[in-house]
Backbone as JSON, one array per atom type, in Angstrom:
{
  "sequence": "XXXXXXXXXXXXXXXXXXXXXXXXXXXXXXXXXXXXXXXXXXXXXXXXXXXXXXXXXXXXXXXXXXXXXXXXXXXXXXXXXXXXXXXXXXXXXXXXXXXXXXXXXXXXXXXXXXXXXXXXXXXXXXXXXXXXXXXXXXXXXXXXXXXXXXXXXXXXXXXXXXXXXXXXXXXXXXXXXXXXXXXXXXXXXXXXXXXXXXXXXXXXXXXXXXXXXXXXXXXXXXXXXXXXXXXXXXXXXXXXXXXXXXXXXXXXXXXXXXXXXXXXXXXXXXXXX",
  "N": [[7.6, 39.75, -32.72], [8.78, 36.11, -32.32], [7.3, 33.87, -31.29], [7.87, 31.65, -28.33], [9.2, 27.83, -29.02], [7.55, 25.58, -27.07], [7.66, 22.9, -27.33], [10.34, 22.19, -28.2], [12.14, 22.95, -26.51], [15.18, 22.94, -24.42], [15.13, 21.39, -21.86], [17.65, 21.62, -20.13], [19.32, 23.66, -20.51], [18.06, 25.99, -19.59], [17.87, 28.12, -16.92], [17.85, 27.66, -13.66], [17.6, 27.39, -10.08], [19.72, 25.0, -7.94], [17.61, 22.95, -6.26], [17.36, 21.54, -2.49], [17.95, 17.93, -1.75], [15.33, 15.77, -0.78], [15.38, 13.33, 1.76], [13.23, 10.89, 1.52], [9.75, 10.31, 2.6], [7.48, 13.2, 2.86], [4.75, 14.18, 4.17], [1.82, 16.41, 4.76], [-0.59, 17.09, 6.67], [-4.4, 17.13, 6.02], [-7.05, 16.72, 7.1], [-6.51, 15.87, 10.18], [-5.47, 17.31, 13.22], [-2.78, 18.95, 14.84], [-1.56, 18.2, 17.68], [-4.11, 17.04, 18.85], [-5.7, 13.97, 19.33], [-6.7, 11.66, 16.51], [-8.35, 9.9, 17.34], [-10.15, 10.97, 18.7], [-11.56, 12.76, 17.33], [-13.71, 11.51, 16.15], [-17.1, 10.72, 16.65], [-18.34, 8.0, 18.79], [-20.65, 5.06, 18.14], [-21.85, 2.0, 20.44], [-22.54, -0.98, 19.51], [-24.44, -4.35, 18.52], [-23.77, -7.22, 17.02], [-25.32, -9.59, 15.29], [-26.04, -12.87, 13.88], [-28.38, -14.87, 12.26], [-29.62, -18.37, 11.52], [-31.3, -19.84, 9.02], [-34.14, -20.74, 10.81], [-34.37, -18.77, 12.4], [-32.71, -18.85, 14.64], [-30.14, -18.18, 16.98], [-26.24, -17.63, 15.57], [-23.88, -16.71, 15.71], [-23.21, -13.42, 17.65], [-22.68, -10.56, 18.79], [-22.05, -8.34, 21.19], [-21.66, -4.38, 22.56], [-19.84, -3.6, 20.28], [-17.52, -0.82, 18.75], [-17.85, 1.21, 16.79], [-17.5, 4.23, 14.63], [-20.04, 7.03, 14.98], [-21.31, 7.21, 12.34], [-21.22, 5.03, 10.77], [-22.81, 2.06, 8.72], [-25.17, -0.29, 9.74], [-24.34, -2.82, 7.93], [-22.08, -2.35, 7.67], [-20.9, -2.24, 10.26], [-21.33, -4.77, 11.22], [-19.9, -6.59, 8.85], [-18.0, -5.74, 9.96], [-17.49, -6.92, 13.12], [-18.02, -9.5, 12.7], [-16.56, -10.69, 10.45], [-14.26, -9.19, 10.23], [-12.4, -8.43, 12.66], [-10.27, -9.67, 14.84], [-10.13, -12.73, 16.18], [-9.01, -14.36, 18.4], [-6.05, -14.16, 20.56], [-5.77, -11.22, 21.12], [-4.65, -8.59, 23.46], [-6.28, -8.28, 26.52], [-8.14, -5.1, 28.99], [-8.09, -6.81, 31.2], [-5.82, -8.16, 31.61], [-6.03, -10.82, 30.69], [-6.45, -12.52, 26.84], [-8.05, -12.02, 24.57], [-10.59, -10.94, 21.83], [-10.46, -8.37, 19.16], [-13.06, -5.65, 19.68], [-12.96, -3.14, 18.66], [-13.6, -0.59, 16.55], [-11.71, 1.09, 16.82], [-9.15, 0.11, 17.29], [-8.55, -1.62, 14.85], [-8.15, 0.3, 12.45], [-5.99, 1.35, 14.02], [-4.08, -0.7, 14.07], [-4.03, -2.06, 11.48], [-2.45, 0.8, 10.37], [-0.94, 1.67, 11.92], [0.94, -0.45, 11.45], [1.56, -0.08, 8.9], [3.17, 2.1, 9.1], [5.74, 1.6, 11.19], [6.65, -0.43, 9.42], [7.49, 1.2, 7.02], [8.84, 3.32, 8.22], [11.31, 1.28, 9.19], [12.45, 0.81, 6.78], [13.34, 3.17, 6.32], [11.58, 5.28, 4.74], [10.21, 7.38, 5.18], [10.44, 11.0, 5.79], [10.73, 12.35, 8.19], [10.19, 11.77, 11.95], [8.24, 12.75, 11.9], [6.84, 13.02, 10.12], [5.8, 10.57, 9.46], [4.5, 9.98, 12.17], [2.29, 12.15, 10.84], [1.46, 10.52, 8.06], [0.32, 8.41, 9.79], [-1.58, 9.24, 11.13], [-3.2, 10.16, 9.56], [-4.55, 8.29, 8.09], [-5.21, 6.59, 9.79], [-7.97, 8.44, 10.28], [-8.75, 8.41, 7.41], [-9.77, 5.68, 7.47], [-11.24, 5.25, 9.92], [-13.26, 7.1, 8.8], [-14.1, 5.69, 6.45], [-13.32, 6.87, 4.04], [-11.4, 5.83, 2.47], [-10.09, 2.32, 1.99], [-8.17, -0.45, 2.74], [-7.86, -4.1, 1.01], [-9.54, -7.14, 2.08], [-7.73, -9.48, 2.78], [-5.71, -7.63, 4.15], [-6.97, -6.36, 6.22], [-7.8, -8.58, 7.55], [-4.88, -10.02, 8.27], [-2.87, -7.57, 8.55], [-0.78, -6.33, 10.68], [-0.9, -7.25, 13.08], [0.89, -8.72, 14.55], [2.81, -6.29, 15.0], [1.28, -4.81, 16.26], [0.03, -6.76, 18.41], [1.63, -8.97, 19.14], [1.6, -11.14, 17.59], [2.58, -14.06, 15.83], [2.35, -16.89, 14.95], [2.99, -20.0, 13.41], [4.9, -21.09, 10.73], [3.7, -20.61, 7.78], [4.59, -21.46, 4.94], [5.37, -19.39, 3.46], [7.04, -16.92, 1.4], [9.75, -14.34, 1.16], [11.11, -11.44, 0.24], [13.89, -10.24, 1.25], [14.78, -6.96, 2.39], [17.06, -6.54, 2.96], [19.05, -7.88, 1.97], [18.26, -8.78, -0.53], [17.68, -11.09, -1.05], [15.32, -14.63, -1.53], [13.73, -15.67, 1.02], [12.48, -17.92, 3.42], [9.49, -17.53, 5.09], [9.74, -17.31, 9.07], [7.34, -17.05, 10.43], [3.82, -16.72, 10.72], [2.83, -14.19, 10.94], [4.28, -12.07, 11.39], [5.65, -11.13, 8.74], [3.3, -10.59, 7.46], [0.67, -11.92, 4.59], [-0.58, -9.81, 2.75], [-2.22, -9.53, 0.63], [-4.62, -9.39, -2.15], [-5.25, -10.72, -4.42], [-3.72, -13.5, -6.09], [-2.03, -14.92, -8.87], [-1.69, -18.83, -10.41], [0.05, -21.03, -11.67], [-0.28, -24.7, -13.2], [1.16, -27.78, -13.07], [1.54, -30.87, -15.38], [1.36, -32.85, -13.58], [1.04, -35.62, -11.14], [2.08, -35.79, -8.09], [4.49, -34.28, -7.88], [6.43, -31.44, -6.97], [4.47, -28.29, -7.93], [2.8, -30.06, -9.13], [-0.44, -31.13, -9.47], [-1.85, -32.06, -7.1], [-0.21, -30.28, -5.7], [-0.78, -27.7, -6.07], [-3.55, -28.24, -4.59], [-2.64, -27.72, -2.22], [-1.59, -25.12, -2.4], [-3.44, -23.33, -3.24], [-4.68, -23.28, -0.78], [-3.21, -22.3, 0.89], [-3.41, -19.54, -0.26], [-6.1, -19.36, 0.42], [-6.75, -19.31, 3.15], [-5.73, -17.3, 4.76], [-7.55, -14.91, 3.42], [-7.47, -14.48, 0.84], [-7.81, -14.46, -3.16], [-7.86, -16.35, -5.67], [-6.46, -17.05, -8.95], [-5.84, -19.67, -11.13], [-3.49, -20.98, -13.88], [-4.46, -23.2, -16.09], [-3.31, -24.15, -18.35], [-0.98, -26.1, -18.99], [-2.05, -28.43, -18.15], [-3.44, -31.59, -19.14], [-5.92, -31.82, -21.97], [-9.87, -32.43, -21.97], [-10.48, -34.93, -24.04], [-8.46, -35.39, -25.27], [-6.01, -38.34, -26.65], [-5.29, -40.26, -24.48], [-2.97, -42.47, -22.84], [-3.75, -45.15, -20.97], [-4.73, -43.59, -18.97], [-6.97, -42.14, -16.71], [-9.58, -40.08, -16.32], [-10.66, -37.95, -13.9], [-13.04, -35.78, -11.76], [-13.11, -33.55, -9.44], [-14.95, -32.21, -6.81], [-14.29, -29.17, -5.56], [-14.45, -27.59, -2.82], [-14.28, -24.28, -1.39], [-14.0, -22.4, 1.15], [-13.83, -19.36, 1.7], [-12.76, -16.66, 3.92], [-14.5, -14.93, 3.38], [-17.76, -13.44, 2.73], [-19.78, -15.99, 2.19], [-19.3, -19.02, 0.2], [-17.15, -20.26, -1.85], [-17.59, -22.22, -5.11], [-15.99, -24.91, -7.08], [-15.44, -26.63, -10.17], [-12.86, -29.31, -11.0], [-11.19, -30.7, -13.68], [-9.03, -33.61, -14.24], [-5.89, -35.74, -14.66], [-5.23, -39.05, -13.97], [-3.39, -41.65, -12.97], [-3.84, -45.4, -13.11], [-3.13, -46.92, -10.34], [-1.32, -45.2, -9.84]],
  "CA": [[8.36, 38.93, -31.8], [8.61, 35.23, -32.48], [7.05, 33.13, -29.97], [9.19, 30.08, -28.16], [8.21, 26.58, -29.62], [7.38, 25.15, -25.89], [8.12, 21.44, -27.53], [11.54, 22.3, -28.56], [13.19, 23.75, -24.98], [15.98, 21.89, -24.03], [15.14, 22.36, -20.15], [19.22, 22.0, -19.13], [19.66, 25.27, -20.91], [17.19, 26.42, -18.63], [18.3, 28.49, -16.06], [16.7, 26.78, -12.44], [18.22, 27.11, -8.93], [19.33, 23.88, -7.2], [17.32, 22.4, -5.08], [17.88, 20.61, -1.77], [17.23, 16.47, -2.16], [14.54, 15.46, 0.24], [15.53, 11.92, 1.98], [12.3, 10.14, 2.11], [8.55, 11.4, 1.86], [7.06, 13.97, 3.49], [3.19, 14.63, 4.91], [1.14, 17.38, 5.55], [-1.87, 17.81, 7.4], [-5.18, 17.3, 5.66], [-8.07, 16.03, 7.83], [-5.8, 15.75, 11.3], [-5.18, 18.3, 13.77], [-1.85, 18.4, 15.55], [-1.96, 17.76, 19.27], [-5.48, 16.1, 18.97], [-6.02, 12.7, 18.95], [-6.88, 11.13, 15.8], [-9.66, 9.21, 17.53], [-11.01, 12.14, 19.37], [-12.68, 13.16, 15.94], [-15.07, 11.29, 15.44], [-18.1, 9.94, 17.94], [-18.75, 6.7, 18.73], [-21.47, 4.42, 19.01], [-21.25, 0.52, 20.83], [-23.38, -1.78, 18.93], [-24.84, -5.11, 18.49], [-23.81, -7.59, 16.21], [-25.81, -10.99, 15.1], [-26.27, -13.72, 12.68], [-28.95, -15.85, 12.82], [-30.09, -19.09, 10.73], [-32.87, -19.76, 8.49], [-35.19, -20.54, 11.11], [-34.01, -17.69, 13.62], [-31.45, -19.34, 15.81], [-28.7, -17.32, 16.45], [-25.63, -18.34, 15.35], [-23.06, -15.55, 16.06], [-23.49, -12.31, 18.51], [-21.43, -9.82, 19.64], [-22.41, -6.87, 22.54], [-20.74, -3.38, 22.44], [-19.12, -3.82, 19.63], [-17.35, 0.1, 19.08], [-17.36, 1.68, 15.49], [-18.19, 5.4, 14.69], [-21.71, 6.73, 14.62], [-21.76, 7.46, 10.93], [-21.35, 3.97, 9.91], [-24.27, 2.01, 8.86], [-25.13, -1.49, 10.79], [-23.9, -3.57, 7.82], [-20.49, -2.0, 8.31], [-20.34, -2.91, 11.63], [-21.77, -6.44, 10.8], [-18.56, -7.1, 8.81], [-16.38, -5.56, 10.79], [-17.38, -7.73, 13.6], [-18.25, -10.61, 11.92], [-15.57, -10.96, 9.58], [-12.44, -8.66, 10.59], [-12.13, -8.26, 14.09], [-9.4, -10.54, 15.36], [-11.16, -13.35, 17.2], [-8.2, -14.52, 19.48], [-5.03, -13.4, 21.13], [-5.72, -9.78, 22.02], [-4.65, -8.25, 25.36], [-7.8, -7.29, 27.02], [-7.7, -4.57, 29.9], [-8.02, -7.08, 32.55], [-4.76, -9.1, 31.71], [-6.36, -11.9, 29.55], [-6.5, -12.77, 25.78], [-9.63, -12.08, 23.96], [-10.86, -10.38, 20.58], [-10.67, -7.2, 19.06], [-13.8, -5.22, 19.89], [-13.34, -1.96, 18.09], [-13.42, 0.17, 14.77], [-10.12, 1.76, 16.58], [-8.13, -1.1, 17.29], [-8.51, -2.1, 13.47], [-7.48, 1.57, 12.04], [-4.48, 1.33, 14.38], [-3.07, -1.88, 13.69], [-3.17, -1.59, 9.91], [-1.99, 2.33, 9.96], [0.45, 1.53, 12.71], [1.81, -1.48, 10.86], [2.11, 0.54, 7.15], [4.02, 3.33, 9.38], [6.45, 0.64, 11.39], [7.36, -0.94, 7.97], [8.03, 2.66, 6.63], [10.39, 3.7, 9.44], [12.21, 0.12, 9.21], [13.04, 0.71, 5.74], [13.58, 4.56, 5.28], [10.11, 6.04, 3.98], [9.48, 8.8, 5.87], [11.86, 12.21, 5.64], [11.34, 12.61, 9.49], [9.77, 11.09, 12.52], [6.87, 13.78, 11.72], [5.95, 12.85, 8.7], [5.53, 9.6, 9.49], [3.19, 10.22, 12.62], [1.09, 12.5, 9.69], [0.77, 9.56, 7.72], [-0.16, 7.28, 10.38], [-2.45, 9.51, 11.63], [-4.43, 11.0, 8.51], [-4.75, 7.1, 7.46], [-6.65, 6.15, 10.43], [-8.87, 9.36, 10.13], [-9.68, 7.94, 6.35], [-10.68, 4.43, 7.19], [-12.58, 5.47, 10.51], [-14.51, 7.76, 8.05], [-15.01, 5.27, 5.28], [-12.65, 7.11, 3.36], [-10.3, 4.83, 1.79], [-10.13, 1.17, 2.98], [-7.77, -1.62, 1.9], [-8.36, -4.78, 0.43], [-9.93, -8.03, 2.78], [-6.62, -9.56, 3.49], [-5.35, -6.49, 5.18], [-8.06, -6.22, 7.56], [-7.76, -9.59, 8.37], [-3.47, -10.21, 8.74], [-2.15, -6.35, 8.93], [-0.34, -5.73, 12.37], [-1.05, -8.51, 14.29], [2.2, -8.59, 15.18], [3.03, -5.38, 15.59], [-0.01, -4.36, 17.53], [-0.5, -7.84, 19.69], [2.7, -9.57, 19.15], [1.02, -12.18, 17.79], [3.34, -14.69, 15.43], [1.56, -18.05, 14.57], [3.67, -21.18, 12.79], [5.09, -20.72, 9.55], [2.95, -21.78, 6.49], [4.99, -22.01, 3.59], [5.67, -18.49, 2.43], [8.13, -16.66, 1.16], [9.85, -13.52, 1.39], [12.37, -10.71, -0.45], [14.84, -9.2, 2.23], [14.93, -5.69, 1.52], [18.09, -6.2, 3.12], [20.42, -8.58, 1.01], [17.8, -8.9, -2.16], [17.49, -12.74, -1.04], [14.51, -14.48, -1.43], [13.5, -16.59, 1.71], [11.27, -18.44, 3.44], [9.02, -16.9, 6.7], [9.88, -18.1, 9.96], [6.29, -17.35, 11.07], [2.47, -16.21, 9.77], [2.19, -12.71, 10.81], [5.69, -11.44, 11.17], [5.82, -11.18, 7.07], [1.83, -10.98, 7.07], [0.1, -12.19, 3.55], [-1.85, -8.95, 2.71], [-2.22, -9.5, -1.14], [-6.06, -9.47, -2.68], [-5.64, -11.6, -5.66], [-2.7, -14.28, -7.03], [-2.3, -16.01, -9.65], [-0.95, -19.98, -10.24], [0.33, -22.28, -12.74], [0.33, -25.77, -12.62], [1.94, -28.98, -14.51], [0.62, -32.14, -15.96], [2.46, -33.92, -12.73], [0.13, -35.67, -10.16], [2.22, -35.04, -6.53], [5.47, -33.77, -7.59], [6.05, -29.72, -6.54], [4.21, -27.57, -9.28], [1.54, -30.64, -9.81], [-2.61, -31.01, -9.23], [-1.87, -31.63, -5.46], [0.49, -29.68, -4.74], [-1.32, -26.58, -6.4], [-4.69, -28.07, -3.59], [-1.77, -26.91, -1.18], [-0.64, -23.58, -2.68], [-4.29, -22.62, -3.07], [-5.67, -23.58, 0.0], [-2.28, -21.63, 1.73], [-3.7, -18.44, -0.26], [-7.56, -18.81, 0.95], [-6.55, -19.59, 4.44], [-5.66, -15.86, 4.88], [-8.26, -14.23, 2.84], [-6.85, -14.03, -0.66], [-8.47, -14.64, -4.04], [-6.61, -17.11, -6.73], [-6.87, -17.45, -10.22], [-4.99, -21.03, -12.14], [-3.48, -20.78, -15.27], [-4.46, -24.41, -16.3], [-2.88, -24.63, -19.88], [-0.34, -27.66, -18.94], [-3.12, -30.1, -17.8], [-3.95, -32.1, -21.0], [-7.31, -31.7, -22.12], [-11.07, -33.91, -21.83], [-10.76, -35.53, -25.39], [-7.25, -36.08, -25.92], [-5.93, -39.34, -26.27], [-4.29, -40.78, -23.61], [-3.02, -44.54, -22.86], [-4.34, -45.65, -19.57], [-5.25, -42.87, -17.8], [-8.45, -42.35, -15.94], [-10.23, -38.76, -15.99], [-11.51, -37.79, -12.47], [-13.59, -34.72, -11.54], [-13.03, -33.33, -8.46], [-15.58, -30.44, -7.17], [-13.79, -28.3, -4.59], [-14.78, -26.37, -2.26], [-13.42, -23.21, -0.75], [-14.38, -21.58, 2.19], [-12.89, -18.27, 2.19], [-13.22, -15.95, 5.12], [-15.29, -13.52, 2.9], [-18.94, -14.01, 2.82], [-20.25, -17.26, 0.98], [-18.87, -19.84, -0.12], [-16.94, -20.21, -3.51], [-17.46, -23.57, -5.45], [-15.66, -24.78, -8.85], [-14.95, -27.64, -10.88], [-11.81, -29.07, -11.8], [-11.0, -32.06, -14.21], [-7.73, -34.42, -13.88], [-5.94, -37.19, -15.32], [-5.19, -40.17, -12.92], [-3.2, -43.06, -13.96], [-3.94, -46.45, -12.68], [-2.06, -47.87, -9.75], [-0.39, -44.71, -10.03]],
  "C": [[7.92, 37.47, -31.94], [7.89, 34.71, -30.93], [7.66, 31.69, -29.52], [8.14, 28.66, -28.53], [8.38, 26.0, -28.19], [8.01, 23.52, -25.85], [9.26, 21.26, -28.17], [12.64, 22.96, -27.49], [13.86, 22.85, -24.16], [15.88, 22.66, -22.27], [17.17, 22.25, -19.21], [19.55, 23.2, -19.62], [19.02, 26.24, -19.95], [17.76, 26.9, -17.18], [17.5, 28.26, -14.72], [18.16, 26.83, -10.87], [18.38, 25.21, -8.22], [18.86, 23.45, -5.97], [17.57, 21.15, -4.32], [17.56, 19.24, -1.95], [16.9, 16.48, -0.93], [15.23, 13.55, 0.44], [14.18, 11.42, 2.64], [10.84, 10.98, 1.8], [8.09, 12.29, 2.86], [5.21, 13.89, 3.8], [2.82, 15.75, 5.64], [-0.33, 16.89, 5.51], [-3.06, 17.9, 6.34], [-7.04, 17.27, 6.55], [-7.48, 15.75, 9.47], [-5.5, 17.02, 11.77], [-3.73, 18.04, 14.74], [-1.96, 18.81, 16.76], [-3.25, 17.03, 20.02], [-5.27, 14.87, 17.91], [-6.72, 12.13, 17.93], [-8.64, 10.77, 15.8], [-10.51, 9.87, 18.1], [-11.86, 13.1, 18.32], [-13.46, 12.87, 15.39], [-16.03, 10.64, 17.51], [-18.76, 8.5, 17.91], [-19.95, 5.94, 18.86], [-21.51, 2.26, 19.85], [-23.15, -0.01, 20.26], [-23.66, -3.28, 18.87], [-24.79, -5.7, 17.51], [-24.6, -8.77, 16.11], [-26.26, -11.42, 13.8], [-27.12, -14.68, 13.15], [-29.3, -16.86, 11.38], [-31.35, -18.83, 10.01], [-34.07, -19.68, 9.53], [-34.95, -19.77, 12.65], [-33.54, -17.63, 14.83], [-30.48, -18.57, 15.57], [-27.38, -18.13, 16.43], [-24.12, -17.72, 15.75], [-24.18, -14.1, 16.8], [-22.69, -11.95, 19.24], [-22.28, -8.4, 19.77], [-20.78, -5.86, 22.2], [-19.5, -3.57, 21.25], [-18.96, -1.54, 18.96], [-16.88, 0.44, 17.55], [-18.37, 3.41, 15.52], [-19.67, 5.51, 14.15], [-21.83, 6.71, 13.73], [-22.03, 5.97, 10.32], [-22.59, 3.05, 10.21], [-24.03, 0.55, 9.08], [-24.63, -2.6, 10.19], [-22.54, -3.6, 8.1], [-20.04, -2.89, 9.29], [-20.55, -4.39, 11.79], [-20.26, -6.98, 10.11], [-17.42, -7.01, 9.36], [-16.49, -6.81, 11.99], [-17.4, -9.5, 13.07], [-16.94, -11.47, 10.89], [-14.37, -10.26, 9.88], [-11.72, -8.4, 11.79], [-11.43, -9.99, 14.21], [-9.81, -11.42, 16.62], [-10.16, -14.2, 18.28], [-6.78, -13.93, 19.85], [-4.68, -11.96, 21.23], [-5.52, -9.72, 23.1], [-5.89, -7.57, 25.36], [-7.04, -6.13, 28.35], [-7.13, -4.84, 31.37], [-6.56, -8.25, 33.02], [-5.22, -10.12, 31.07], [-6.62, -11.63, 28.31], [-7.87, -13.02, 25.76], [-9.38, -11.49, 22.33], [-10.64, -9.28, 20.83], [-12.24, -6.79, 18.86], [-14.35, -4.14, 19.48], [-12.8, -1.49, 17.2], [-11.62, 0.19, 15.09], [-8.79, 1.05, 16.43], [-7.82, -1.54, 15.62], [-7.53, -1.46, 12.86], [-6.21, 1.4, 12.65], [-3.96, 0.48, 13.92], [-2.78, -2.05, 12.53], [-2.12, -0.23, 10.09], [-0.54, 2.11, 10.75], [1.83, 0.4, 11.88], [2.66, -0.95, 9.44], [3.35, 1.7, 8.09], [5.35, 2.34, 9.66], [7.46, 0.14, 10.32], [8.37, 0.33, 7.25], [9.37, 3.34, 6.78], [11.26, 2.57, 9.37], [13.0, 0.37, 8.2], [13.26, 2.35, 5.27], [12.57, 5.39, 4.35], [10.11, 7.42, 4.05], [10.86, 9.57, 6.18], [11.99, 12.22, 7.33], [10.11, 11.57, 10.73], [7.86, 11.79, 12.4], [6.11, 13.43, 10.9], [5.75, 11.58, 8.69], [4.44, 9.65, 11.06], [2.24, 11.03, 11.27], [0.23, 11.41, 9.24], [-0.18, 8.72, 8.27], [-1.99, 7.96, 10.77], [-3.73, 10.19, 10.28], [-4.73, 9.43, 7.07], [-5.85, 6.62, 8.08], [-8.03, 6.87, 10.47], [-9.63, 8.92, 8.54], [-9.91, 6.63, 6.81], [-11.43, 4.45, 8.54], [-13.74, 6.07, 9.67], [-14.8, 7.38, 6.66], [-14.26, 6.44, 4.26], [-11.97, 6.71, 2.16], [-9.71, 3.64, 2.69], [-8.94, 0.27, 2.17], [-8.36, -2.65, 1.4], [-8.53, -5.62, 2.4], [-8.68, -8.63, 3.65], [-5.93, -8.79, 4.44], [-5.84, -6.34, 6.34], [-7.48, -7.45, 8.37], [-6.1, -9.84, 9.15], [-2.66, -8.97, 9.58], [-1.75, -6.36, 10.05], [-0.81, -6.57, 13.36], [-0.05, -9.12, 14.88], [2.68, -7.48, 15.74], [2.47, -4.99, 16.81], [-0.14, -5.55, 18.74], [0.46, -9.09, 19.43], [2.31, -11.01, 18.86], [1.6, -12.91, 16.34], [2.77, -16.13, 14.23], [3.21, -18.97, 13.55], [3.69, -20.66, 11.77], [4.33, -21.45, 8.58], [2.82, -21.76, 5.11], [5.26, -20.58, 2.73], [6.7, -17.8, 2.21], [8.44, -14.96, 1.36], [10.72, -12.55, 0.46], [12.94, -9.83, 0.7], [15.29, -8.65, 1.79], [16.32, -5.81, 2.29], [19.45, -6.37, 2.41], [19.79, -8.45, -0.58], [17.27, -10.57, -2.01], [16.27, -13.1, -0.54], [14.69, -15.44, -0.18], [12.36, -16.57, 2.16], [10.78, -17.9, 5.45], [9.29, -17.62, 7.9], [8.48, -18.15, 11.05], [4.99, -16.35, 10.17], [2.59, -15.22, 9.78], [3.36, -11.5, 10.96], [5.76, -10.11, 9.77], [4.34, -11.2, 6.7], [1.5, -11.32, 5.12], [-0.66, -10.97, 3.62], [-2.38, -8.71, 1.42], [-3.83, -9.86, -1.36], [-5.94, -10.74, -3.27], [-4.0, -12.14, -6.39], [-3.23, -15.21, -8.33], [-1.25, -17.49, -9.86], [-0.91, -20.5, -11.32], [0.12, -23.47, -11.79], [0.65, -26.65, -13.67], [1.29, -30.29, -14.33], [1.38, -33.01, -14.65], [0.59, -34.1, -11.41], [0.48, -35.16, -8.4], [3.42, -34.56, -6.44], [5.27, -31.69, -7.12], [5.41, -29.18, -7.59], [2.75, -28.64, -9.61], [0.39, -30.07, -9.17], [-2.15, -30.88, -7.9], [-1.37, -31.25, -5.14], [-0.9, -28.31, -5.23], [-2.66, -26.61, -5.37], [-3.86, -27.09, -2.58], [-1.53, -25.78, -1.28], [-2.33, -22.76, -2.55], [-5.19, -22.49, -1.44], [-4.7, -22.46, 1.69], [-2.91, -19.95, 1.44], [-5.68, -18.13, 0.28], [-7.75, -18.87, 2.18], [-6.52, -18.08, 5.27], [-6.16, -14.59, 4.45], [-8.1, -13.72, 1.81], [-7.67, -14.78, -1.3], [-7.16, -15.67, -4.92], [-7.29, -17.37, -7.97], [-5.84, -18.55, -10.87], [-4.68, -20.72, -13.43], [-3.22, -22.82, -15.87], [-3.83, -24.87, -17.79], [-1.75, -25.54, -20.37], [-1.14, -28.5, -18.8], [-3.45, -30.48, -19.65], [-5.46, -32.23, -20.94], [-8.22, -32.52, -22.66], [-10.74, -33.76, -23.5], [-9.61, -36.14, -26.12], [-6.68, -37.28, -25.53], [-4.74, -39.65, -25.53], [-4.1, -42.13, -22.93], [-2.93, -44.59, -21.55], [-4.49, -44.38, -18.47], [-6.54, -42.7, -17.56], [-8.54, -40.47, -16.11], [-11.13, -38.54, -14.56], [-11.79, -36.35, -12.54], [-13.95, -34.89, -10.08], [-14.43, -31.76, -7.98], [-15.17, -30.53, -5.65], [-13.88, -27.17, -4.0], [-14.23, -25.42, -1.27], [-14.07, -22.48, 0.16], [-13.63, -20.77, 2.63], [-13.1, -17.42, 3.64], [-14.38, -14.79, 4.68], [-16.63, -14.32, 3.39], [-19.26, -14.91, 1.54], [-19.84, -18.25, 0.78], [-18.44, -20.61, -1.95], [-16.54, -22.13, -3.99], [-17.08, -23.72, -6.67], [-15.25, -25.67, -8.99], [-14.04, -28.28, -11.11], [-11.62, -30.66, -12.28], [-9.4, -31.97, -14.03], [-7.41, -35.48, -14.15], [-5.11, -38.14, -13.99], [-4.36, -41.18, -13.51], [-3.15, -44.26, -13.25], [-2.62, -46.95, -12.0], [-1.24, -46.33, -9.05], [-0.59, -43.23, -8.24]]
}
């Protein structure tokens, strides 16, 4: 008896029942229990954050600060320190304050990726979109699977605390028409992108030049993004050029991460100009 050549089987010859088309994605159940609370799975502890100077002044400190026990104190050091939302939260007592805890975080991303989801048709049913939401926050309370920096910082700050801010310069694709436009506010359309990259052109302040590109970069470190330049229009130290001036600028960036990122950049100038 011959045996079938496996890389020669035209699979429409193939006799196969049709199956139903799913609209949208589905979720099951890995790490979540249904009718228990998400957050009712893990145990908490309220902790103590601080930063102090070289010679042991403090400089930052934050009381009860609420992340699960497993995580270890630098954790909670960045979380407070760096991702916790340091104004316009509702507190319990009717005033605007910070966010204070692991959970608040987990929700407002997880809630925000679900939100988006359901806006645009993701999820097959209203079920499978609680799943998601909920076996998202269960991985980044447990150090699971985290996003990038930006996320932490922008994600759902609208959703979760209706919180808007002035528009500053970015753009958008409306999954509705295809058209690109421009945001009518910061957190609406949040920035949650890690790492861009930029051109720029031998121009000193038209759009696309040296200063505009201070502007474009200084729009992506404002919100906790990374940028890389693709400098290969600027004309380069040695070539000759009739009356221009070479200036060296050193620019510094103060991202929201930890540190402070510093770098070089040469530029031609032209007298008067």
């Amino acid at each position: 008896m011959m045996k079938p050549d496996l890389f020669n089987i035209n699979i429409f010859d193939m006799a196969s029942e049709k199956k139903p088309t799913i609209q949208g994605l589905t979720f099951s159940r890995k790490y979540t229990k249904e009718n228990v609370s998400v957050f009712d799975q893990f145990e908490y502890d309220y902790r103590t954050s601080v930063i102090r100077n070289p010679s042991g002044e403090v400089v930052f400190e934050m009381n009860s600060v609420e992340v699960p026990k497993q995580w270890s104190q630098i954790a909670t050091d960045i979380l407070a320190q760096k991702y916790f939302r340091k104004a316009g939260v509702p507190q319990a007592d009717g005033t605007m304050g910070r966010e204070t805890s692991a959970k608040q975080v987990a929700h407002r991303m997880a809630n925000c990726w679900r939100v988006w989801g359901e806006r645009y048709g993701y999820f097959a049913s209203e079920k499978d979109a609680q799943v998601f939401y909920e076996e998202l926050v269960y991985s980044i309370l447990n150090q699971m699977c985290v996003p990038n920096s930006p996320q932490w910082f922008n994600t759902g700050l609208h959703e979760s605390y209706g919180i808007t801010g002035k528009p500053q310069g970015h753009f958008y694709v409306d999954q509705k028409d295809g058209q690109l436009k421009k945001s009518t506010s910061a957190y609406e359309r949040p920035q949650p992108h890690a790492c861009f990259i930029l051109s720029v052109e031998d121009d000193l302040v038209n759009d696309g030049g040296i200063m505009d590109l201070w502007v474009r970069e200084a729009r992506i470190f404002k919100y906790g993004s990374g940028v890389g330049t693709n400098y290969s229009n600027i004309r380069g130290e040695g070539e000759k050029l009739s009356g221009w001036y070479i200036i060296w600028f050193n620019v510094f960036s103060e991202n929201r991460r930890p540190g402070c990122r510093c770098y070089q950049k040469r530029w031609y100038y032209p007298p008067g100009g």
